[in-house]
C-alpha positions, 0 to 999 in steps of 0.5 A: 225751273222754279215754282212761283211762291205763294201769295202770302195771306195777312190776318183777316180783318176780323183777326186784325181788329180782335187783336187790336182790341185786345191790346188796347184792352191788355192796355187799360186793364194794366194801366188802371191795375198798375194805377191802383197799385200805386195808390194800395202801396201809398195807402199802405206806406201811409197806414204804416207810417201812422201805425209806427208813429203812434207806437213810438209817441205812445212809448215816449207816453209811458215812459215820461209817466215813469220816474225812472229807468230801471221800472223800465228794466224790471218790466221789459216785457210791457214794452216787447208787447206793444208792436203789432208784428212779431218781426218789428224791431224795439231798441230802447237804450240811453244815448251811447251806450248799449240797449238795455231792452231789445226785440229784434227777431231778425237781427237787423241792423238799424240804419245811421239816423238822428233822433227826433228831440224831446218834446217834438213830434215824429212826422212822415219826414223822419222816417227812414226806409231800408229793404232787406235782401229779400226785397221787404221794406223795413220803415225805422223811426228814432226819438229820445224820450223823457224817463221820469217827472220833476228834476230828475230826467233821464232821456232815452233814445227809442228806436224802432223798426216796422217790416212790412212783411204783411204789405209785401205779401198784400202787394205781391198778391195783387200783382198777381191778379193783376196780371191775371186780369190783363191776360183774362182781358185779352183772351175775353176780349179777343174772343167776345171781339172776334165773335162779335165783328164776325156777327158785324162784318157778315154783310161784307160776306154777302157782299163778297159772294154777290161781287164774285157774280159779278161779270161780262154776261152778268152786269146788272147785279148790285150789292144788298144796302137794306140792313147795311151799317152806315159805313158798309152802306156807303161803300155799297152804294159807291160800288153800286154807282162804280158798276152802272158805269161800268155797264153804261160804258160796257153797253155803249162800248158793245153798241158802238162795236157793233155799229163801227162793223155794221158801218165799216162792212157795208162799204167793205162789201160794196168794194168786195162786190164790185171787184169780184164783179170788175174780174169776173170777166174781162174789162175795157179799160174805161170800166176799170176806170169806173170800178177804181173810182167807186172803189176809191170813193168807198175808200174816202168813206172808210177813211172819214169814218176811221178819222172821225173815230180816232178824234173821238178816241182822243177826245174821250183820253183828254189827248187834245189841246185846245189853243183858243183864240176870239172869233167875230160869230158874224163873219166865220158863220158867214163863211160857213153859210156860204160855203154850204149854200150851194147844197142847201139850194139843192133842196130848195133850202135857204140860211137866215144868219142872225150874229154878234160878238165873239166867241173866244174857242179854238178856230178849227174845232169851232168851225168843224162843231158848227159846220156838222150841225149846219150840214145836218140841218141841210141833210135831215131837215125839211125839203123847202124850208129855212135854217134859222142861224143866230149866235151872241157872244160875249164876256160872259161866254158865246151861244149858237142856236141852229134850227131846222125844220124836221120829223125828228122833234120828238124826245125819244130820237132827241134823246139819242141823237148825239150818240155816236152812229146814230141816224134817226129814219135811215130811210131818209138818210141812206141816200146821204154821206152821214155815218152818224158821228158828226154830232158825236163829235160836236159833243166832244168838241163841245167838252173839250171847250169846258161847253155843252151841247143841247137839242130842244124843240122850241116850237112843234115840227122844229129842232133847235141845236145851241152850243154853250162856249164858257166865258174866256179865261183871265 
């Protein structure tokens, strides 16, 4: 049996960063190192290219000043002197035939070349470049050169060559410190960027440890913002948001399990206690029958709780589709109105139905939403008192308003009443059949409509119930 792998752990995000920074700075350190380079080599090649052109103007000088070759011949040494490096090249001889003065320590063969005419200046462009097989350059200059005044001129042909043995040392010892200057940058900037984003990301540290405190038991704990960076700030704060959610839902979820059981084991023990009672001792068949009714009527109970609940866990996933069609308010409220007429006349209550237009909602929603804000109105509010119903509706979206006299109108139970299993004195409404989901399930119904559901006090004794029905879709 083989043993799972280990996870594999990627760079930290300090590594990554201080790696990054070191390559960018690797980049630029070579990149202007590189760009300075090019610009030394092009200022060398130009000094080099004046120094070579001057010596050779200078040599077409002297010699236009003598009368003829053989002052050159008898003097050869005046002429040897006058290039500055000891491994530069000075060839001056008469057109085809051999040199008759010659400096040229390392026996380079100059290059095929034409030279420039008597009387016209070298420039850059006349120049000819050749390497050697050790990689220095040799810049060759060529021009014929006037010997003598008057009639009688003799031209001779001046060649020379300038080996940049200097500038190839200069060049060679500048890449060196270039390179050194691009790993330097990187082992600097490597280490300056990680101390630095250790110092920067400790926050993320702290955040880390009081993110590991984090559990079931332990909710309310929330992350540090003060001396936070902006960025570091804001996904505190966001995480900070994400957690009073997650406690808010925590809490309502551990509030409604336990009332889901407190209401589940009342009509469990009831059913319990009476067929514990019913086979304690034998029966007649007609108090079988009883204990079976009242066993069944718990059962209904649990079964509308059961049902409610699994409409509530479909609304919360967004499981339902809502078809809407246009509903005339006056007729379908009249409908309800009549339907709970008889139990509002139980205790002495009575409808006052204001209606108009339309309302565009789905039909069986509408009416189970508005038949459980009407049959809390007769279970929960006063004794002898009216139900005051008015509703308008049009393009612009519907309202329906439900009051009812009641002891509830005080901001603390308004506050709570559409949360599910909530009755405000149980002991007027232990005698009734609420569970305390009905208006639960008109805010659901209400959001799956893109509506709201509200609760006010418009006046001192009275609660007012308003749906908001958003206006019909293009």
């Amino acid at each position: 049996m083989s043993t799972p792998a280990a996870p594999h752990r990627g760079w930290t995000l300090t590594a990554r960063v201080a790696s990054l920074f070191a390559v960018i700075a690797a980049a630029v350190v070579t990149g202007l190192g590189l760009y300075l380079y090019d610009a030394a080599r092009e200022a060398l090649d130009v000094r080099v290219d004046q120094a070579l052109i001057g010596r050779v103007e200078h040599f077409r000088t002297l010699m236009h000043d003598l009368y003829n070759v053989e002052q050159m011949e008898q003097r050869p040494t005046l002429f040897e002197s006058m290039m500055g490096n000891e491994q530069d090249v000075r060839i001056f001889r008469r057109r085809g035939e051999a040199p008759f003065i010659q400096s040229n320590p390392g026996h380079l063969v100059p290059p095929a070349m034409t030279p420039v005419p008597v009387g016209v200046s070298l420039t850059p462009a006349d120049l000819v470049t050749v390497t050697r097989a050790d990689g220095v350059q040799v810049r060759w200059a060529s021009a014929l050169a006037d010997v003598g005044r008057g009639a009688r001129r003799d031209p001779v042909e001046i060649m020379a060559g300038y080996v940049m043995v200097q500038e190839a040392q200069m060049m060679h010892s500048y890449r060196l410190r270039v390179m050194a200057a691009a790993a330097g940058a990187v082992l600097l900037t490597a280490l300056l960027g990680w101390l630095l984003l250790r110092r920067g990301l400790r926050p993320l540290d702290d955040m880390n440890r009081r993110a590991a405190r984090i559990t079931p038991d332990h909710l309310s704990t929330r992350l540090h913002t003060d001396g936070m960076p902006d960025e570091l700030r804001r996904v505190a704060l966001a995480f900070n948001a994400m957690l009073d959610r997650l406690e808010a839902g925590y809490d309502h979820l551990s509030q409604f399990s336990g009332d889901l059981a407190h209401e589940i084991r009342t009509p469990v023990n009831v059913l319990m206690g009476q067929s514990q009672v019913a086979l304690g001792q034998r029966r007649t068949p007609e108090e079988y029958e009883q204990v079976l009714e009242s066993n069944v009527e718990e059962l209904q109970r649990i079964a509308r709780i059961v049902e409610n609940i699994l409409f509530l866990a479909q609304a919360d996933h967004a499981t339902l589709t809502v078809d809407r069609a246009p509903l005339a308010l006056a007729e379908e409220l009249g409908k309800i109105t009549d339907y709970f007429d008889g139990i509002a006349d139980e205790r002495g209550m009575r409808f006052t139905l204001e209606a108009g237009g339309v309302c565009h909602a789905n039909r069986d929603m509408w009416r189970r939403a508005v038949s459980n804000l009407v049959i809390n109105a007769v279970r929960h509010g006063a004794a002898d008192s009216t139900i005051r119903i008015r509703a308008t509706g049009d393009n612009h979206g519907s309202r329906i308003e439900v009051d009812n006299r009641s002891d509830d109108a005080d901001a603390q139970s308004m506050a709570r009443m559409f949360d599910r299993f909530y009755r405000g004195d149980r002991s007027r409404s232990i005698h009734t059949e609420s569970n305390g989901l009905g208006l639960a399930i008109v805010k659901a119904i209400m959001a799956l409509h893109g509506g709201s559901a509200a609760v006010s006090s418009p006046e001192p004794g009275w609660l007012r119930f308003s749906l908001e029905f958003p206006a019909p879709r293009q």
